[in-house]
ZAMARGU-4260 file (C-alpha; in steps of 0.2 Angstrom, whole numbers, plus 5000, padded with zeros to 4 digits):
<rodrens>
0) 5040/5014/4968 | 5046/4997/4972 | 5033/4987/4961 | 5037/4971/4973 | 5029/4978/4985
5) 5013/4980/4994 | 5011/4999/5001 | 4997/5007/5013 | 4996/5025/5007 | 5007/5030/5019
10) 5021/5023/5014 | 5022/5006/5024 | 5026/4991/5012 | 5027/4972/5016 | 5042/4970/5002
15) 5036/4954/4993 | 5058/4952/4985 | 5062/4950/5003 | 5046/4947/5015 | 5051/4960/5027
20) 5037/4974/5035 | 5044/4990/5033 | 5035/5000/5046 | 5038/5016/5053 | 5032/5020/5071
25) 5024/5036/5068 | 5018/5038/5049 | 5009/5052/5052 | 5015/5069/5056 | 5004/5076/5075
30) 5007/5078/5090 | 4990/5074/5094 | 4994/5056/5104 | 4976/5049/5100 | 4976/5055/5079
35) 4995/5047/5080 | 4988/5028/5087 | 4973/5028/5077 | 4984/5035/5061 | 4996/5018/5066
40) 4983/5006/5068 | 4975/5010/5048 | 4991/5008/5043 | 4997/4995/5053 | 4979/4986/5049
45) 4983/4988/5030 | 5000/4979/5029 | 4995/4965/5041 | 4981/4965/5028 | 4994/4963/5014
50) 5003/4947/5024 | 4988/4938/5028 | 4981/4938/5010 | 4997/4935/5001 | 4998/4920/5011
55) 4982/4913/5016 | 4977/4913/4997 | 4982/4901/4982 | 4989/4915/4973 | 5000/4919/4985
60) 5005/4901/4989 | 5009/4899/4971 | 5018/4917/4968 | 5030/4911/4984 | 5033/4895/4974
65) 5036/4902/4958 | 5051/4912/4967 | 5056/4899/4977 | 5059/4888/4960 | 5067/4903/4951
70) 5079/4905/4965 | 5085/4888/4967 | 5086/4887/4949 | 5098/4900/4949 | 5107/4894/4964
75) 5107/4881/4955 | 5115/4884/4938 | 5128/4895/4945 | 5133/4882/4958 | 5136/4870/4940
80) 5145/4882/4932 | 5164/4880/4933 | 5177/4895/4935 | 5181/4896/4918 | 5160/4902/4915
85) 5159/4911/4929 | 5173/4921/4926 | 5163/4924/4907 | 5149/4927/4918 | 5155/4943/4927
90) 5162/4949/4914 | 5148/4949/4902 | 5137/4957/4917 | 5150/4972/4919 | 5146/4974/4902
95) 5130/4976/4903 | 5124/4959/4898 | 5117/4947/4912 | 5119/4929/4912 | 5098/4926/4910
100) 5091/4938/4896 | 5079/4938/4882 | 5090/4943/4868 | 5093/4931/4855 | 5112/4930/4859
105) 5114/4931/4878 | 5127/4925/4890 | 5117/4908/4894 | 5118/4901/4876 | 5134/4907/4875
110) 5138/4893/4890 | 5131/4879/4884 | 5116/4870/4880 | 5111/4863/4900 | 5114/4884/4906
115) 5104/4890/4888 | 5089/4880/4896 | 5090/4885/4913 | 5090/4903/4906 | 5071/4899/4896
120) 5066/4891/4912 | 5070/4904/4925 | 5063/4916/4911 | 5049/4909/4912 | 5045/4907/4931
125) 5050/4927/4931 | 5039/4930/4917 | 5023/4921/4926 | 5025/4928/4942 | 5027/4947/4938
130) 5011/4943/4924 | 4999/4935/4939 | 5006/4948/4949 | 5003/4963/4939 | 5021/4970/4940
135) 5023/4968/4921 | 5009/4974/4912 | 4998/4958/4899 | 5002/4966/4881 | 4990/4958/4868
140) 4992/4957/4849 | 4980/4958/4836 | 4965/4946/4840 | 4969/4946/4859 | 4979/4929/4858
145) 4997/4925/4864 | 5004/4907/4859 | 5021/4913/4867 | 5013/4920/4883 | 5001/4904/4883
150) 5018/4893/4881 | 5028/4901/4896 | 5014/4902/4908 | 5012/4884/4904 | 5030/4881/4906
155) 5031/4890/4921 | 5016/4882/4931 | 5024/4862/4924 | 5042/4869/4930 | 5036/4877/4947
160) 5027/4860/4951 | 5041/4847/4944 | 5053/4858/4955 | 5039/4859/4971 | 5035/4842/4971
165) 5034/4835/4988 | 5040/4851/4994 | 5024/4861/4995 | 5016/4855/4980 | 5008/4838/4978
170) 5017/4823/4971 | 5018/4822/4952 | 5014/4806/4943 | 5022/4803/4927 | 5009/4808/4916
175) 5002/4824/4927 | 5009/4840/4916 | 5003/4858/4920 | 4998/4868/4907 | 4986/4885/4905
180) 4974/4886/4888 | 4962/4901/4882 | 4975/4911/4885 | 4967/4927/4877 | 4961/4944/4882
185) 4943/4946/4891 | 4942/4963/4887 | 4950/4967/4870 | 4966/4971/4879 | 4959/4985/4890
190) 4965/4977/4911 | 4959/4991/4921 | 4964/4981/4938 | 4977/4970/4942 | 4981/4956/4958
195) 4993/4969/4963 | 4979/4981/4965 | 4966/4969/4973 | 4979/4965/4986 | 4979/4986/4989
200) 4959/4989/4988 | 4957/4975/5001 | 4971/4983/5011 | 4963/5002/5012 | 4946/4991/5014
205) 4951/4983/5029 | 4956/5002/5035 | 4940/5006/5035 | 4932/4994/5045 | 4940/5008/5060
210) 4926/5019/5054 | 4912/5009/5043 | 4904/4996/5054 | 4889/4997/5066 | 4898/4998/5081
215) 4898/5014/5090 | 4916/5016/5097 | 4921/5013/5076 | 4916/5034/5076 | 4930/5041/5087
220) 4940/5039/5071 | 4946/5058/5067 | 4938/5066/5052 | 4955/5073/5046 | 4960/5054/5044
225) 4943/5048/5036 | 4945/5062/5024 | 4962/5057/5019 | 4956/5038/5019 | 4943/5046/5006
230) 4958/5054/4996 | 4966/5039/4994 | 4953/5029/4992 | 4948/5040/4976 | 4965/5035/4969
235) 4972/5019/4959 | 4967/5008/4976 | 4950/5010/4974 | 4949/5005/4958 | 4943/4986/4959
240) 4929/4994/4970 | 4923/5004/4955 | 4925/4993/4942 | 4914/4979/4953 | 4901/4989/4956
245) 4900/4993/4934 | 4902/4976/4933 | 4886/4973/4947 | 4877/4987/4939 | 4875/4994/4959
250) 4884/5003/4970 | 4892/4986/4979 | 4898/4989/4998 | 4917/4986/5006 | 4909/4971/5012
255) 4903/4965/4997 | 4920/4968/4986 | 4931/4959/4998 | 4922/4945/4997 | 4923/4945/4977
260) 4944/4948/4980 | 4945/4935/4991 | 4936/4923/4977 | 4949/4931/4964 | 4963/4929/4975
265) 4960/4909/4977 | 4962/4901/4958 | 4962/4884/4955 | 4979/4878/4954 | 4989/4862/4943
270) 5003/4855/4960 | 4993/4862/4974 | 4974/4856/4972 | 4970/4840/4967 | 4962/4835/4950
275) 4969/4849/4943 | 4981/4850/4929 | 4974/4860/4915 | 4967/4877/4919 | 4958/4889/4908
280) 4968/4908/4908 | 4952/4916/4913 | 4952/4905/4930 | 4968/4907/4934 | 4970/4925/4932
285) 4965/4935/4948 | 4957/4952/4937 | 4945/4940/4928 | 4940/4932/4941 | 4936/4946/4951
290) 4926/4954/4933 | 4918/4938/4932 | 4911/4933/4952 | 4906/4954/4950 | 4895/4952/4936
295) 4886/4939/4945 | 4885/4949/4961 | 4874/4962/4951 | 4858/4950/4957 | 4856/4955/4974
300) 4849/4936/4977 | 4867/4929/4974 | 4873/4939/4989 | 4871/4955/4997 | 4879/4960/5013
305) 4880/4980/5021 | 4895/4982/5035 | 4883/4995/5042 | 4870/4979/5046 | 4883/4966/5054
310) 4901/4967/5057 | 4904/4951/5045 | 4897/4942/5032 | 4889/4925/5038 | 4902/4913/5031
315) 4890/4901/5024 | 4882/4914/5013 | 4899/4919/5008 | 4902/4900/5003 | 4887/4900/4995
320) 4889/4914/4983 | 4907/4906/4976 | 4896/4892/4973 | 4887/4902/4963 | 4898/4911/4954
325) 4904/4894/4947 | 4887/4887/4945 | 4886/4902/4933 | 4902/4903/4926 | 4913/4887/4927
330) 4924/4895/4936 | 4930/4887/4953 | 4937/4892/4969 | 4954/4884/4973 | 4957/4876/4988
335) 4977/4870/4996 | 4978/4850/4995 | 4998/4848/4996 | 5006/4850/5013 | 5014/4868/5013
340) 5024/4864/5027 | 5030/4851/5041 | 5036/4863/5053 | 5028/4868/5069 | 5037/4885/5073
345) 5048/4900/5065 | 5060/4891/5077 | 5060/4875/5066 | 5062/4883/5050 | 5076/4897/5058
350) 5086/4881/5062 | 5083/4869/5048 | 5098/4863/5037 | 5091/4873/5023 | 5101/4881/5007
355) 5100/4901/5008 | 5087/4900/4994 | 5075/4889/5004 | 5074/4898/5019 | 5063/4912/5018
360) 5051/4902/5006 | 5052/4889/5019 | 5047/4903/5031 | 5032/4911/5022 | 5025/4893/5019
365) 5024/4889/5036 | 5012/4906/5038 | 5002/4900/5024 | 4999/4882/5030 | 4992/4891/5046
370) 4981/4904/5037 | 4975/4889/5027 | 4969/4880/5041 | 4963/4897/5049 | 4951/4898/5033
375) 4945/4882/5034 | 4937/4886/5051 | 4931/4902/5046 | 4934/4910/5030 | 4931/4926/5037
380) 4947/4927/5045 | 4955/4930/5030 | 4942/4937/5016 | 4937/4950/5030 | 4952/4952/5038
385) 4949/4969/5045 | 4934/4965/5053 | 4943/4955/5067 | 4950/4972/5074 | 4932/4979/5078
390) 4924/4962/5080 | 4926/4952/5097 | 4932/4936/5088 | 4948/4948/5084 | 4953/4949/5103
395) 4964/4936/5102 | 4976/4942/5089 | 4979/4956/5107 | 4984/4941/5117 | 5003/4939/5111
400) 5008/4929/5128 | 4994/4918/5127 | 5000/4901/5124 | 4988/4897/5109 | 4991/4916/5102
405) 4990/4916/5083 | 5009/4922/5075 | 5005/4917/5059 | 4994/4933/5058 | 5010/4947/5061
410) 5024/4946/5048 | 5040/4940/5060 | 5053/4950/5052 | 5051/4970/5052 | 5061/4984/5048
415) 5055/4999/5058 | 5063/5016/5065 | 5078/5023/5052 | 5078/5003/5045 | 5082/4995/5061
420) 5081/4977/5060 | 5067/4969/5072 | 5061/4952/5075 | 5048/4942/5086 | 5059/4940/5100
425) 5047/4929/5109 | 5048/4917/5096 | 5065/4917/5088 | 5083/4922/5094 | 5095/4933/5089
430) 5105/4921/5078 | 5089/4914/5073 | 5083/4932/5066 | 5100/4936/5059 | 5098/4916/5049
435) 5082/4922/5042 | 5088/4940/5038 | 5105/4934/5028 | 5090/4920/5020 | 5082/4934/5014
440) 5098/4945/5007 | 5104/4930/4997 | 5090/4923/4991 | 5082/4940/4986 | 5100/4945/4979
445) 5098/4930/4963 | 5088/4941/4953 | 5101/4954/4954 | 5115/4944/4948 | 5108/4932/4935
450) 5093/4945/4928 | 5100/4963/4929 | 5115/4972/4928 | 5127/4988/4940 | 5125/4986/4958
455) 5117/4974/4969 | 5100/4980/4975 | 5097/4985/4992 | 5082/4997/4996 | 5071/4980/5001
460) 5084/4977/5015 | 5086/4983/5033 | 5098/5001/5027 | 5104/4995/5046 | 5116/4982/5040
465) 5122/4993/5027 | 5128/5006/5038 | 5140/4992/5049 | 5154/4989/5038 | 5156/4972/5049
470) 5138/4968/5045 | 5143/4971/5025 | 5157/4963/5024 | 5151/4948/5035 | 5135/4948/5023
475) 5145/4949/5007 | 5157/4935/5013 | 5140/4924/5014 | 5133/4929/4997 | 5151/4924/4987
480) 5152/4907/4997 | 5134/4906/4991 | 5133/4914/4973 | 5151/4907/4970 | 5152/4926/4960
485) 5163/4940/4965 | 5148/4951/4966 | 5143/4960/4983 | 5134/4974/4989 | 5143/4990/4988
490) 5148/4998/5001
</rodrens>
């Protein structure tokens, strides 16, 4: 499994290394037409699920900014370097050394002080976003304290913000440096959950709003899929609901938990909230904060809510209950101060002057400066996501030729039917897509070349361009103009 990625059970994904839907048409095997449609709208529900809560939360935000840095750092040093390194480079890589690795004696160091301190920096960035993530798993040493780890999440959050400033982060004044402290283990070492896995739980959650709710219509839903919903549900997914409900001490509802995921998902942040520089490990880190506003939850006078009783949560009480949690706790709900984006369209950012590297972030910031503003009329929209396809308030995400129709809910590039290449063709071009598309493939291509050895990578891109030999070569002659490395996709 591709751990940069966000999967239904099913095997849809929204590919977090390139932004792109993978999305069959038919994921289920019938030929029952009705069980087919209501088999594609869980599945359908689940990814949109993944889009609009990787992007409408601070987590998010900050995970597409730690890339963002790390790719223009790379783009970066390898733009520096001259032919003489490069060269050094590429052959150090066919060796089995990359240019950015922790051994003591990599290719970096061997290039020079200025590329031996982009190495620790990109490493760093890497580092931070696969641990806040939950793609590499926290290791703790004895007493449950890491100086190291402390240091290179601290680096990475100062680095991300000096890099972002002004471009999706707030400006940084002289004296402002970002720096995490407390960074020890809550629970002796022992993470049952990770962000990766609250992004999933909310994701089968909102399934089920096709067949938990009061509505009566909801109850059409085939038992054969509700029982494999339950299946699922019994797996790894449902994990952060279980470990809630020990934490509340009660059996806590769908409801319920995504309102506690939705508080986890939205830490505090040093460059994107403002006031904040310093932030203690347990705020920042999505599991504890989701063991923490659970624990609290256990009073049924904090918050209670049953999607049997009402569709949705009122969104004041939801408010309410984060308040509580930091009433309790100290720890706070992050909010999105900095301006994510200037854009107004996909259009605008499909056309903008923009290095490889910056496009697709550019992209995915324009979505979450609209899911932002989305929460701050009504939280709901985005910490109960699911709820809008059974609730009237959701009608409007069916009116795609209405002129105030809401895009930034639908991810714009898809790869569907044998990894065909597909687009919003109402909002972007073809040459506009295809701008996006190569964004994607370079800028998803740095980690290859600067981090890994072999082959570029290629199971997060449409399989459509690599079956055209004219698209390949077209695409590879992009990536050596970019990379300035003689390393391409194979064909």
């Amino acid at each position: 499994m591709n751990t940069e990625s966000l999967r239904s059970t099913n095997g849809a994904q929204l590919n977090l290394r390139s932004q792109l839907l993978f999305l069959e048409k038919t994921p289920l095997e019938t030929s029952d037409p009705i069980m087919s449609f209501m088999s594609w709208n869980q599945v359908h529900a689940h990814e949109l699920s993944h889009w609009v809560r990787f992007h409408g939360t601070t987590i998010g935000v900050l995970l597409t900014l730690l890339r963002a840095s790390r790719d223009s750092l790379a783009a970066h040093t390898l733009h520096q370097m001259d032919d003489s390194d490069r060269r050094f480079a590429e052959e150090e890589r066919s060796t089995g050394s990359p240019l950015f690795s922790w051994a003591t004696n990599n290719t970096a160091r061997q290039l020079g002080s200025a590329t031996s301190a982009a190495c620790t920096q990109w490493l760093s960035l890497h580092h931070a976003y696969c641990i806040l993530l939950g793609t590499t798993p926290l290791t703790w040493p004895a007493g449950g304290h890491s100086s190291l780890e402390q240091d290179l999440m601290s680096m990475a959050l100062d680095i991300n913000w000096s890099q972002r400033a002004g471009n999706g982060a707030l400006p940084r004044g002289p004296e402002d440096f970002a720096y995490v402290y407390n960074f020890k283990s809550l629970l002796g070492g022992e993470e049952p959950i990770t962000t990766r896995l609250l992004f999933e739980c909310a994701g089968m959650m909102d399934e089920a709003y096709q067949f938990k709710g009061s509505r009566d219509y909801v109850k059409v839903m085939d038992p054969s899929l509700r029982k494999m919903w339950g299946i699922n549900w019994s797996g790894p997914y449902g994990e952060p609901h279980r470990v809630a409900s020990r934490m509340a001490g009660r059996q806590l509802s769908h409801s319920e938990v995504l309102t506690l995921i939705d508080f986890a998902l939205n830490p505090p942040l040093p460059g994107l909230q403002k006031g904040v520089t310093s932030v203690d490990w347990r705020e920042i880190y999505p599991p504890y904060r989701f063991i923490f506003a659970a624990s609290i939850m256990g009073d049924k006078g904090n918050y209670s809510h049953e999607e049997s009783v009402s569709t949705r949560p009122d969104a004041a009480t939801v408010k309410s209950f984060f308040d509580a949690v930091t009433e309790a706790t100290s720890i706070r709900m992050g909010v999105i101060d900095s301006k994510l984006s200037s854009d107004s369209t996909i259009r605008d950012t499909a056309l903008a002057p923009k290095h490889f590297s910056e496009r697709i972030p550019g992209m995915t910031l324009l979505f979450s400066e609209r899911l932002q503003e989305e929460r701050t009329q009504d939280i709901r929209s985005i910490s109960h996501f699911g709820s809008l396809w059974i609730n009237v308030e959701g009608i409007r995400l069916l009116r795609h030729t209405d002129s105030d129709f809401p895009w930034w809910f639908f991810p714009p590039l898809q790869v569907a039917d044998h990894g065909e290449f597909k687009w919003t063709s109402d909002r972007l071009d073809i040459d506009e897509a295809t701008d996006l598309c190569i964004g994607s493939a370079i800028s998803s291509a740095y980690d290859d070349i600067v981090h890994r050895v072999g082959p570029l990578t290629c199971n997060h891109l449409p399989a459509s361009i690599f079956d055209d030999t004219a698209e390949l070569n077209a695409l590879n002659y992009v990536l050596k103009n970019s990379t300035r490395m003689s390393i391409t996709w194979p064909s």
